[in-house]
C-alpha positions as a Python dict, from the first residue, in 0.01 Angstrom:
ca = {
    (1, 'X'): (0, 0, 0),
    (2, 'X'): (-121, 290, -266),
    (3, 'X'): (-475, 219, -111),
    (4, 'X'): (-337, 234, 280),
    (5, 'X'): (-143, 583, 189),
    (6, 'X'): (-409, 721, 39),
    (7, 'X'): (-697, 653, 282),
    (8, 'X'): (-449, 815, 509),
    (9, 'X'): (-431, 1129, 307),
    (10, 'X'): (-756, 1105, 303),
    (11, 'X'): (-841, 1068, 700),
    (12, 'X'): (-551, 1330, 747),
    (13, 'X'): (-794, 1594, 548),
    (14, 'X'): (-1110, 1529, 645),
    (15, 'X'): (-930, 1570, 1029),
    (16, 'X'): (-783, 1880, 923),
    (17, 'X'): (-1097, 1992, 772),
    (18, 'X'): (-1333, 1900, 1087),
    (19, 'X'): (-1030, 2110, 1315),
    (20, 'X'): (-1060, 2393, 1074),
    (21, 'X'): (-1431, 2421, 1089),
    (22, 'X'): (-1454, 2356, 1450),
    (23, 'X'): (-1157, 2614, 1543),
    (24, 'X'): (-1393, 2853, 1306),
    (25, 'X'): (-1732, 2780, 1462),
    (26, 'X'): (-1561, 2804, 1767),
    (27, 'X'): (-1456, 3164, 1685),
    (28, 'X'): (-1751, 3259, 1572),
    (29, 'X'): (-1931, 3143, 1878),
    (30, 'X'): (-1663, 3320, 2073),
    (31, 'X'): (-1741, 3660, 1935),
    (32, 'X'): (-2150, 3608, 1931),
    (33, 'X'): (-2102, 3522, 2305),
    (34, 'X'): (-1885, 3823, 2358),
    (35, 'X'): (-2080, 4014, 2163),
    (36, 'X'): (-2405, 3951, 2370),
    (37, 'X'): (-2252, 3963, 2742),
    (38, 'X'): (-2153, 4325, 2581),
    (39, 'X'): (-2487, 4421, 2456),
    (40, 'X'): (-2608, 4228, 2791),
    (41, 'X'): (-2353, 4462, 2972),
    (42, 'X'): (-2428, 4793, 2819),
    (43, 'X'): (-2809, 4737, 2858),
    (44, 'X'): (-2769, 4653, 3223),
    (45, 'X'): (-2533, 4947, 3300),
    (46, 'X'): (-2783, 5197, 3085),
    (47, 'X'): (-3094, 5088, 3274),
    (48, 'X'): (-2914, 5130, 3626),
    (49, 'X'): (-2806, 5485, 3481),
    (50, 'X'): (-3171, 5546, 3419),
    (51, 'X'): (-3264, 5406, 3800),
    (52, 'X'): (-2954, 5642, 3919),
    (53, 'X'): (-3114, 5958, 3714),
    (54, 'X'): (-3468, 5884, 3818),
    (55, 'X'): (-3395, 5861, 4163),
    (56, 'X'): (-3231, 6201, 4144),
    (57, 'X'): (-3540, 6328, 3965),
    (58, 'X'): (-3786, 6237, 4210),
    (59, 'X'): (-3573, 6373, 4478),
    (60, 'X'): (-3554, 6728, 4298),
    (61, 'X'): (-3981, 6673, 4280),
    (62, 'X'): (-3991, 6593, 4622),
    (63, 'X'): (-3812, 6880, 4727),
    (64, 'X'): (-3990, 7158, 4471),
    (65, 'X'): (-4294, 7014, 4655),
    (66, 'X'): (-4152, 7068, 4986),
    (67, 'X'): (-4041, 7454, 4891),
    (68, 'X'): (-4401, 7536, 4734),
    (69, 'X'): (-4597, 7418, 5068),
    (70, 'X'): (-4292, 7604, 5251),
    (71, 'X'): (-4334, 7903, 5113),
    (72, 'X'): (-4745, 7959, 5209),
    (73, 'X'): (-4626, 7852, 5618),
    (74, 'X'): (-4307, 8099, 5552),
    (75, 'X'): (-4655, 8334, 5475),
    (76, 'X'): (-4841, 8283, 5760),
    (77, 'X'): (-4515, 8356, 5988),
    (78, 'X'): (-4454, 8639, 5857),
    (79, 'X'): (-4810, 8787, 5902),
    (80, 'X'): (-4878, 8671, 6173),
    (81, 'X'): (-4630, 8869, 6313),
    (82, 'X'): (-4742, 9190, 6225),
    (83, 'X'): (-4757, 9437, 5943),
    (84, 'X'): (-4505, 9602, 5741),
    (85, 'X'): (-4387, 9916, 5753),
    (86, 'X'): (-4112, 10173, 5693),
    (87, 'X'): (-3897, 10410, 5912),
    (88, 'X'): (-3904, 10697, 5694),
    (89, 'X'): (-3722, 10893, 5899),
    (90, 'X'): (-3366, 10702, 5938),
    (91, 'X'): (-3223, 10533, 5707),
    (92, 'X'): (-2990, 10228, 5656),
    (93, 'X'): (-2648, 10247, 5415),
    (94, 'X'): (-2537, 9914, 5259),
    (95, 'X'): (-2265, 9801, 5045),
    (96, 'X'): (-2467, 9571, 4828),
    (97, 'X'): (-2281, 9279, 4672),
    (98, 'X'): (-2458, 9188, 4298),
    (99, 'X'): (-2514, 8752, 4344),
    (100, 'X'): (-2420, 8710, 3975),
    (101, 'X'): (-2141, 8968, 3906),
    (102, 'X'): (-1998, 9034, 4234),
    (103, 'X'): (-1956, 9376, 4161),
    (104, 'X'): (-2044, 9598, 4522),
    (105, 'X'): (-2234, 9950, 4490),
    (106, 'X'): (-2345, 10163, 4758),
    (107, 'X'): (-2725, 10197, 4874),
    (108, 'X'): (-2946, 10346, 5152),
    (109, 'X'): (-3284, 10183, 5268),
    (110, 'X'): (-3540, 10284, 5473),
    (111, 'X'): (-3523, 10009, 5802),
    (112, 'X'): (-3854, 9784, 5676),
    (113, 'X'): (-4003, 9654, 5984),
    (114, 'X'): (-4218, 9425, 6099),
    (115, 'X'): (-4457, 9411, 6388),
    (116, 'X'): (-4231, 9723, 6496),
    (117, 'X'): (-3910, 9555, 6511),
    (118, 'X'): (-3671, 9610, 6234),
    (119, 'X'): (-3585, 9305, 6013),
    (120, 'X'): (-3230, 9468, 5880),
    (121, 'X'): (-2978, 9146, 6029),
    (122, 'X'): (-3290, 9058, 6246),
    (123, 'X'): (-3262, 8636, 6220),
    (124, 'X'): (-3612, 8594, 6431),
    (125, 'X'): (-3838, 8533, 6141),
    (126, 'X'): (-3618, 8390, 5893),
    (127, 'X'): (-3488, 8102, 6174),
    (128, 'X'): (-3815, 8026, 6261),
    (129, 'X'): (-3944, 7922, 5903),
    (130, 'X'): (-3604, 7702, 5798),
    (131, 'X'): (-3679, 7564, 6198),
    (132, 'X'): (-4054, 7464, 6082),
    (133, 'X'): (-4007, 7408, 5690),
    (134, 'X'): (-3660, 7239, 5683),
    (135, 'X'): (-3610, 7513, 5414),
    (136, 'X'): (-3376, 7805, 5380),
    (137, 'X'): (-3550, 8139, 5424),
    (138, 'X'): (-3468, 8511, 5320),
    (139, 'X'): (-3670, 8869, 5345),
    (140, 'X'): (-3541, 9110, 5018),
    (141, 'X'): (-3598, 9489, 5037),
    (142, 'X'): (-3641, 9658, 4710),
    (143, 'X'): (-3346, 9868, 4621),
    (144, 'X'): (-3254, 10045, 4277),
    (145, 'X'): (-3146, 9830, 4078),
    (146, 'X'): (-3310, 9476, 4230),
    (147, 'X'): (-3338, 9363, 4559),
    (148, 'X'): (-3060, 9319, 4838),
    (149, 'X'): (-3096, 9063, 5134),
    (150, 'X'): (-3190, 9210, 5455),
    (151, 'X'): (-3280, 8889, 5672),
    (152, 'X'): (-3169, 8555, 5590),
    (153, 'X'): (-3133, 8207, 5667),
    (154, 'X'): (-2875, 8123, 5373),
    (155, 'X'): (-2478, 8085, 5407),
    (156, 'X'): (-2213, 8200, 5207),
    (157, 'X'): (-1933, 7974, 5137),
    (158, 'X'): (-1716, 8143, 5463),
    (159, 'X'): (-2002, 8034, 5668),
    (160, 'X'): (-2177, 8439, 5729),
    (161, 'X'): (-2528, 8474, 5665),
    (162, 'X'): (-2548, 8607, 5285),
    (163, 'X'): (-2736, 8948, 5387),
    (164, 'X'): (-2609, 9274, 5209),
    (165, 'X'): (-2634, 9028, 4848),
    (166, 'X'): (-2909, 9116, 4608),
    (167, 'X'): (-3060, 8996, 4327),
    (168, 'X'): (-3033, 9210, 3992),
    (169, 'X'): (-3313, 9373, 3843),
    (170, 'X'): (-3257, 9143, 3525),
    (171, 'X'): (-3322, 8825, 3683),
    (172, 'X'): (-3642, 8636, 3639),
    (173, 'X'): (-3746, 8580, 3964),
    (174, 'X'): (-3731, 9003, 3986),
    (175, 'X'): (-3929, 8977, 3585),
    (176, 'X'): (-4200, 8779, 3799),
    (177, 'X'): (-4217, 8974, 4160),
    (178, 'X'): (-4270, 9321, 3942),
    (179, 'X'): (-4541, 9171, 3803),
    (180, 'X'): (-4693, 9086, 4145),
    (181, 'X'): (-4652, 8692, 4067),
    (182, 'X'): (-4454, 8421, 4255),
    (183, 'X'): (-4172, 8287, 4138),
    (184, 'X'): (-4153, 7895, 4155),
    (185, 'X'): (-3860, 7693, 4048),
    (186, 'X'): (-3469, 7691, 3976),
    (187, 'X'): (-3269, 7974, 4040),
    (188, 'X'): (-2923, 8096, 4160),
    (189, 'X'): (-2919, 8171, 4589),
    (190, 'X'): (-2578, 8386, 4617),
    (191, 'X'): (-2335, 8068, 4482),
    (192, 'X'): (-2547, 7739, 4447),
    (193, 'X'): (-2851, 7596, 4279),
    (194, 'X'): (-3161, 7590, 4439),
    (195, 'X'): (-3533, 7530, 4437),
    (196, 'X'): (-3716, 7817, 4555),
    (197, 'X'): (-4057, 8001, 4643),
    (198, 'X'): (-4001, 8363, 4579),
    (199, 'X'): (-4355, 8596, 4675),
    (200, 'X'): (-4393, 8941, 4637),
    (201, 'X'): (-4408, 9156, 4981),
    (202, 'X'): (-4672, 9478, 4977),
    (203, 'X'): (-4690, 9769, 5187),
    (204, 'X'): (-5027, 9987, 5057),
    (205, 'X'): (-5012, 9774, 4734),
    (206, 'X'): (-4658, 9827, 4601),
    (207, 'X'): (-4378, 9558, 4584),
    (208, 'X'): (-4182, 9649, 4852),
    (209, 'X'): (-3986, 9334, 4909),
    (210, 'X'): (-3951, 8931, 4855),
    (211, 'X'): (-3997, 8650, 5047),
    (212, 'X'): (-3778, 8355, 4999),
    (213, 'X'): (-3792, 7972, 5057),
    (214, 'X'): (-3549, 7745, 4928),
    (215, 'X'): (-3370, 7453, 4947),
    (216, 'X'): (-3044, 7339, 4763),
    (217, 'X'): (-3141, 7140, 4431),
    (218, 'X'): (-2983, 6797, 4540),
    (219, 'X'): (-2926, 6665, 4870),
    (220, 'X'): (-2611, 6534, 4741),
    (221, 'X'): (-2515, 6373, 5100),
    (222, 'X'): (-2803, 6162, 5041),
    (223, 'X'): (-2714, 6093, 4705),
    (224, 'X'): (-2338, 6009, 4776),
    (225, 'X'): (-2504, 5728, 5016),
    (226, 'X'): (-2694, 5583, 4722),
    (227, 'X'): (-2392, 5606, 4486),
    (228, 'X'): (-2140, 5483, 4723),
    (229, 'X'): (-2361, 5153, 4752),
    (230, 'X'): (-2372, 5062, 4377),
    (231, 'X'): (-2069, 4842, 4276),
    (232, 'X'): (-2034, 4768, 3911),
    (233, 'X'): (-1837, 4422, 3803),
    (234, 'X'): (-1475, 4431, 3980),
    (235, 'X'): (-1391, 4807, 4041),
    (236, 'X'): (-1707, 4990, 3831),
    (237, 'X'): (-1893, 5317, 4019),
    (238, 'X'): (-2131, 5572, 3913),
    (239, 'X'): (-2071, 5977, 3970),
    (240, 'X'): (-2192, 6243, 3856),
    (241, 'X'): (-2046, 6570, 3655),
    (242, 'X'): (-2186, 6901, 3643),
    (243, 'X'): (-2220, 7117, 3353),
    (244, 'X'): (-1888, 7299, 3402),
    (245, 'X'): (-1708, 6939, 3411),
    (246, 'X'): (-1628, 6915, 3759),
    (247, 'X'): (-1704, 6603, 3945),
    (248, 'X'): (-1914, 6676, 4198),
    (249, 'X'): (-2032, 6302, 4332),
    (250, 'X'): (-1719, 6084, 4288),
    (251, 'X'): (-1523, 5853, 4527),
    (252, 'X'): (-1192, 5958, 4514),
    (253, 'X'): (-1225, 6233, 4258),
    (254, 'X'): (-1453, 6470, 4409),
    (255, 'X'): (-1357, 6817, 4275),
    (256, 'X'): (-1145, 6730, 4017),
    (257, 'X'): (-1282, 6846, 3619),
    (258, 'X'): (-1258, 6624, 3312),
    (259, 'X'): (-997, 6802, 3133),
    (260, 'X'): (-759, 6609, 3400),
    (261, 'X'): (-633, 6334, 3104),
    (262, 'X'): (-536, 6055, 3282),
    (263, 'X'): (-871, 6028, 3404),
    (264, 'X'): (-999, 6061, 3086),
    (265, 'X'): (-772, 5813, 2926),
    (266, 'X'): (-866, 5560, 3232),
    (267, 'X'): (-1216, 5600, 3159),
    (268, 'X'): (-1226, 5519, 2772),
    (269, 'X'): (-1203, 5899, 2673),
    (270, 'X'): (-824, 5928, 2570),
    (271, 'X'): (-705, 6080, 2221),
}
């Protein structure tokens, strides 16, 4: 009977003792498991990032290539229109509005023509390139103090052609066109990023002007079609925030800035 109670015991812990280490190894297999489709997860979701960023870069290539071919046609239009030249005996007043600062001061110009006609509001030329190029198109007259928009092919937000705006003399693109040079990359157009072609315009040898080509930095209709076809697991979607923290690719968000905290708290940010 002793022997019977005790082999009992003894089946009772060895039972125990294969539950215990199977409920461990069980656990530990558990969190391996998890642990991997985690590290599987992240890596996934960090190389589609990478895809999502790439394509975005190779857009903004495509496009800087577009503006530096559209700025030698823009060229060619512009010349082969006729020479500049100045009414010197009439001038033009303007209240200039300063792209970065807003601030409005008054100015005169002489009317800077070409081929005879006078390019002041004139949208001929400027049309005509963003019609051939697919890229947005200004002629700047030098002023004191930079150089104001006479002609152009850009918007303001209201939907007006963004004459009578100028460019201060501090910018770079003005550091480059004083020194006769283009000016080829990123830069502020009146409220937006672009990519742009700036090139110097002479009359007798001396600076007289700027001609523009540009086109916004990211075609971001295009890229809210690529976004708005990735789907992550159950509910997961990419967008994109801009350096002031406003979302400015999102699907129901669009707009909105990170220091909103429920959004932050729903996307793993909360205090």
């Amino acid at each position: 009977m002793n022997d019977l109670k005790i082999g009992i015991r003894l089946s009772l812990f060895i039972g125990l003792a294969v539950i215990l280490m199977l409920t461990i190894l069980g656990i530990y297999i558990y969190r391996i498991q998890s642990e991997k489709i985690v590290q599987d997860t992240d890596a996934h979701m960090t190389e589609q990032v990478n895809d999502l960023s790439n394509l975005v870069r190779l857009q903004i290539q495509e496009r800087q290539a577009q503006v530096s071919s559209a700025i030698n046609v823009a060229s060619e239009i512009v010349y082969s229109n006729g020479g500049l030249s100045l009414l010197t005996d009439e001038k033009i007043e303007l209240e200039a509005i300063n792209q970065v600062t807003k601030e409005v001061k008054s100015t005169e110009v002489f009317p800077l023509c070409l081929g005879g006609d006078v390019l002041y509001n004139n949208t001929y030329i400027v049309d005509k390139i963003t019609e051939l190029t697919g890229a947005k198109a200004t002629i700047f007259q030098k002023i004191e103090g930079g150089y104001v928009r006479i002609s152009t092919s850009v918007l303001k937000v209201d939907g007006n052609r963004a004459i009578n705006t100028f460019i201060p003399e501090d910018s770079p693109v003005v550091a480059a066109i004083e020194q006769g040079e283009d000016f080829i990359g990123r830069a502020i157009v009146v409220d937006d990023w672009y990519l742009t072609a700036y090139r110097p315009l002479r009359l007798d040898g001396e600076v007289i002007g700027i001609l523009f080509v540009g086109m916004p930095e990211k075609d971001l209709q295009n890229i809210k079609r690529m976004f708005s076809e990735k789907k992550y697991l159950q509910s997961g979607y990419p967008y994109i925030v801009n350096n002031k923290g406003t979302m400015i690719v999102h699907p129901t968000r669009e707009g909105s800035t990170l220091d909103n905290e429920d959004f932050l708290k729903n996307h793993g940010f909360g205090r």
